[in-house]
N, C-alpha and C positions, 0 to 999 in steps of 0.2 A: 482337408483334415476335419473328421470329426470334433462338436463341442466337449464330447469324451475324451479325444486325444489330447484336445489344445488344454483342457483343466488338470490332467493328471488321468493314467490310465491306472495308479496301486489302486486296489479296494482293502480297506482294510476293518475290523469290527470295531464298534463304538458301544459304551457300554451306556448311551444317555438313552434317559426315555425320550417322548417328543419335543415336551417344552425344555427342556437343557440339552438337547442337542441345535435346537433352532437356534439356543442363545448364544452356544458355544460356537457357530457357524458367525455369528453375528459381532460378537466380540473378539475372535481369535483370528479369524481369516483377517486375513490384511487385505480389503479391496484395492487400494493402488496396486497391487500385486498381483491380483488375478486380475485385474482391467488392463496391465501390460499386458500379460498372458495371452489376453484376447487382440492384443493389435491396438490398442491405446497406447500413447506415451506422454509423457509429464512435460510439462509445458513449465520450466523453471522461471522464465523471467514474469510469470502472474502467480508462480506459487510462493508462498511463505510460510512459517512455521507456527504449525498448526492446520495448516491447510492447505492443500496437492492439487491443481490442477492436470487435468488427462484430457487430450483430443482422440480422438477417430474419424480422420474426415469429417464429415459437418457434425459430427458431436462431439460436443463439450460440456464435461461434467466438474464439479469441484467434492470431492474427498474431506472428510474430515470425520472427528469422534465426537460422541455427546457425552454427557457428565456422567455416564452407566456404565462408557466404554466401548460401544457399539460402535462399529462404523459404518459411516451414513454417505449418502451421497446427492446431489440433485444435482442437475440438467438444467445449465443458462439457456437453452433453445424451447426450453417447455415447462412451463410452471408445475405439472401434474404427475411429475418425473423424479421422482425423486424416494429416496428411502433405504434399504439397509440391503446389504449383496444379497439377498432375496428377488428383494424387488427388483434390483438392478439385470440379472439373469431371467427373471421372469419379463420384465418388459423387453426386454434385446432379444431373446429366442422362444419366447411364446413357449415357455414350460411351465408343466404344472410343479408342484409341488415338491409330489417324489421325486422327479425328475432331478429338479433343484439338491435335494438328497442327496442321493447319486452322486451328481456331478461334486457338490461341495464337499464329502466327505473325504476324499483323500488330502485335502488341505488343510485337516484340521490334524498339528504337529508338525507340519511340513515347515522345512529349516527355510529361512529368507532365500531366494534368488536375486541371480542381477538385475537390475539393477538397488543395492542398496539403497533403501529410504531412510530419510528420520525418523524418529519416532513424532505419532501426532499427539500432542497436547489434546485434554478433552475440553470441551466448548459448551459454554453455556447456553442456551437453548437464544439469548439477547444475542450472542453474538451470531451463533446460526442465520439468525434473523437479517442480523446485518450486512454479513457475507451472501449472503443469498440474495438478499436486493441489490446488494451493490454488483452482483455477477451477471444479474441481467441487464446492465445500464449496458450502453453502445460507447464505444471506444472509437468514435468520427473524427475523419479528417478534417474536419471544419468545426471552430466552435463559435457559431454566430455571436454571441453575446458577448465573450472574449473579446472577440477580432473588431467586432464595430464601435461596441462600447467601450471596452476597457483599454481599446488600442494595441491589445496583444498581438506581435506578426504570427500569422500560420508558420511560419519559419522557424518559430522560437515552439511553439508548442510540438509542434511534431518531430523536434529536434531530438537523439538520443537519450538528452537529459529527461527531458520530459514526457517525452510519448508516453501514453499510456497512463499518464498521471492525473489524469484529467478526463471524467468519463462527464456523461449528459442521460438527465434522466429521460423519462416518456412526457416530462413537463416541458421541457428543453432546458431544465437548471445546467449549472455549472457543476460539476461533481466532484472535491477532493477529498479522496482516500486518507483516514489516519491509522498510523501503526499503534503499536506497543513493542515490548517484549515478544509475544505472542502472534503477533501478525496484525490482520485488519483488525481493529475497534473500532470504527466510526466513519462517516464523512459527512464533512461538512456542505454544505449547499448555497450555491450562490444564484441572484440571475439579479434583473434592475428594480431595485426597491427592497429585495429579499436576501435576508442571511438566516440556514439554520441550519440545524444538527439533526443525525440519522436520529431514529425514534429506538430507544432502547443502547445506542451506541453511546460510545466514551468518549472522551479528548484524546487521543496521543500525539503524535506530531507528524503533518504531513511532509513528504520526503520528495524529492525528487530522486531521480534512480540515482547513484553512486557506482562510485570507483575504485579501485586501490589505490591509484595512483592521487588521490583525492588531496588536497594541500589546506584548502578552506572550505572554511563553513560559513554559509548566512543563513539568519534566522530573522524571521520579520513574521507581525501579527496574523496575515493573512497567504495564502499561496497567491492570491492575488497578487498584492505587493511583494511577495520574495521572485514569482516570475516577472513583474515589472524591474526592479533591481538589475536580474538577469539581462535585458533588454539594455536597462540605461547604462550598467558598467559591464560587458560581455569578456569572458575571461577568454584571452585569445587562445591559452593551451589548456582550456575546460580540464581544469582539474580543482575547480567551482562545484560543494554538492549545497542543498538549498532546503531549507524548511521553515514551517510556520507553525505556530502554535491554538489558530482560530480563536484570540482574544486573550482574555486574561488566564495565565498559564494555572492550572492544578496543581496539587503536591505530586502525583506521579508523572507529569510532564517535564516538571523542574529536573527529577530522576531520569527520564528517556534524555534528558539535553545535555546530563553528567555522561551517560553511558554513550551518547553518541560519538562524544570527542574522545572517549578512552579507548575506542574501539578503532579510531582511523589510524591509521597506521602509519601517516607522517601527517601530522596537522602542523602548520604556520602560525594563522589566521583562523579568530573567529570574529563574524561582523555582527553586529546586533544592527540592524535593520528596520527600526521601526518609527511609529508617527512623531510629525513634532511638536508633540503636545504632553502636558506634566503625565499622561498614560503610560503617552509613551518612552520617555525618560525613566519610569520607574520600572518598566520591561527591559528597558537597559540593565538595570541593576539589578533585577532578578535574573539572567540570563548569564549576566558576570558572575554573580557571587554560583550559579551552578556550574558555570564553566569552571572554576577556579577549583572546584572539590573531583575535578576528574585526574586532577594529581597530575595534567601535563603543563612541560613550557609551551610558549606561545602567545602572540599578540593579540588583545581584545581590544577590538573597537567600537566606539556607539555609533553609527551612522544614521544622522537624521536628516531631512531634508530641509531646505535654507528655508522657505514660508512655515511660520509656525499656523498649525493646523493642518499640515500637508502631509498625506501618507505617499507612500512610491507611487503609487498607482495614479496619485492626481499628478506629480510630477511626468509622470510620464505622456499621459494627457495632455499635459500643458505642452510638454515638448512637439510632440506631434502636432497638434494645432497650427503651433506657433509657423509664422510665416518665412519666420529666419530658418539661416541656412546652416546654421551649427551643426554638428553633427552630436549624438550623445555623448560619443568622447571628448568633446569642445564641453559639454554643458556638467562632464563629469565635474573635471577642475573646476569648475565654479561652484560645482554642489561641495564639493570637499571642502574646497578653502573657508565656505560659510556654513555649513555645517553642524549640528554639534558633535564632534571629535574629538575622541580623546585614544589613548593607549594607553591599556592596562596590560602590563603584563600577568597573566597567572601565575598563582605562586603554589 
């Protein structure tokens, strides 16, 4: 099948000069749309809103609008790939211009086809920035620095929950993605000696993937320590979802921690999971008093670790080290009973 056939064979008249019909091509035409067309499909469990991911055999591209409206596109396989369904058609079939013409103009008015998309949020040029770097990081089996240092099992991170949540940059960092309302904001960076944030990104809160069937929630400082957590008390019927806030929470983090629990769809439990030190008691009660404004019932807990100074993650350290033979569900109860613990219920 010709590129004629597969774009639309109507031709119909346009009454734009040149520069407002390129823009009209650029703003109207819905690129996820015509990149189905072409034998692309949307890769939902790395899209989010505001931004579409599409494969084609070895390429993969990510979709999104900028603040004009345009929709824009670049290519995780090639840094020099990138730019508006122009360039997109121009680079894939080596057309010139007219060409491009041509082919685009029966699209412009054309009613949605299958498969239905969202509509895309436009993006500010910071956030582009940040989705674009963060789509080229590698999504490895293996996360060195995790696994030897922090004690993390491969088992645990390639687990459902988590695959995927955890990328590695060209440095060999640690990579956790944060959301918003909107989609990615940010990620935070970890490796031995080093913590820091995307450059031009936000705070929101990193996630591990969720469920319907979701019951609890924990929330601790770092993704480090809320996948440590995961490790030391492992929910046998995973319906455990997990996030972290990268330190001392924002005003619209406080917001993403109200609208998380208003949104699960049968919550229990929420566990506030953090260090045991006056930091981290007072994340307790920032965490509480957001939970408490999402208007649902349900059990809040502070969950601290019994060494004061100890975040999950040295706990869990410790565990492993250690030459005793307990298992983490022996060393649970002993974390609980000494703890700082309490239940609040939401009101």
């Amino acid at each position: 099948m010709s590129n004629q056939e597969r774009l639309g064979n109507r031709e119909r008249k346009v009454s734009f000069d040149g520069p407002r019909e390129l823009d009209a091509f650029k703003r109207d035409i819905d690129l996820r749309q015509l990149a189905i067309s072409l034998g692309y499909e949307v890769d939902r469990r790395e899209s989010w809103r505001g931004s579409t991911v599409l494969r084609s055999g070895a390429d993969k591209i990510v979709v999104k609008r900028n603040t004009n409206g345009h929709y824009v596109f670049f290519s995780v396989r090639d840094d020099l790939d990138h730019g508006t369904v122009i360039d997109f058609l121009q680079s894939r079939h080596n057309l010139n211009l007219g060409a491009v013409r041509q082919l685009l103009r029966p699209w412009i008015g054309r009613p949605p086809v299958s498969p239905r998309l969202p509509a895309l949020q436009p993006t500010c040029s910071d956030r582009m920035r940040v989705e674009r770097e963060y789509g080229v990081m590698a999504d490895p089996l293996q996360h060195p620095y995790l696994e030897h240092e922090r004690c993390l099992p491969a088992s645990v991170l390639a687990s459902l929950r988590f695959a995927g949540r955890v990328r590695i940059d060209r440095r060999g960092n640690a990579v956790f993605p944060h959301f918003d309302v909107d989609g990615l904001c940010g990620y935070e960076i970890k490796n031995h000696g080093f913590t820091g944030f995307a450059a031009g990104g936000k705070k929101g809160l990193w996630f591990s993937h969720t469920r319907p069937g979701d019951r609890r929630l924990v929330l601790a400082e770092s993704a480090i320590d809320a996948l440590s957590h995961a490790v030391l008390f492992p929910d046998r019927e995973d319906q455990t979802r997990y996030g972290s806030l990268a330190g001392k929470p924002n005003a619209q983090q406080s917001t993403l921690i109200q609208l998380t629990i208003a949104r699960m769809s049968e919550v229990v439990e929420v566990v506030a999971a953090f260090d045991a030190d006056t930091a981290g008691r007072s994340l307790v009660e920032v965490v509480r008093l957001a939970a408490a404004r999402a208007g649902r019932k349900f059990d809040f807990r502070g969950h601290l670790p019994t060494d004061q100074g100890d975040d999950w993650n040295d706990v869990l350290r410790k565990v492993t080290a250690s030459k005793n033979s307990r298992s983490p569900r022996d060393f649970e109860g002993q974390t609980r009973q000494k703890s700082d613990t309490t239940r609040l219920p939401a009101k």
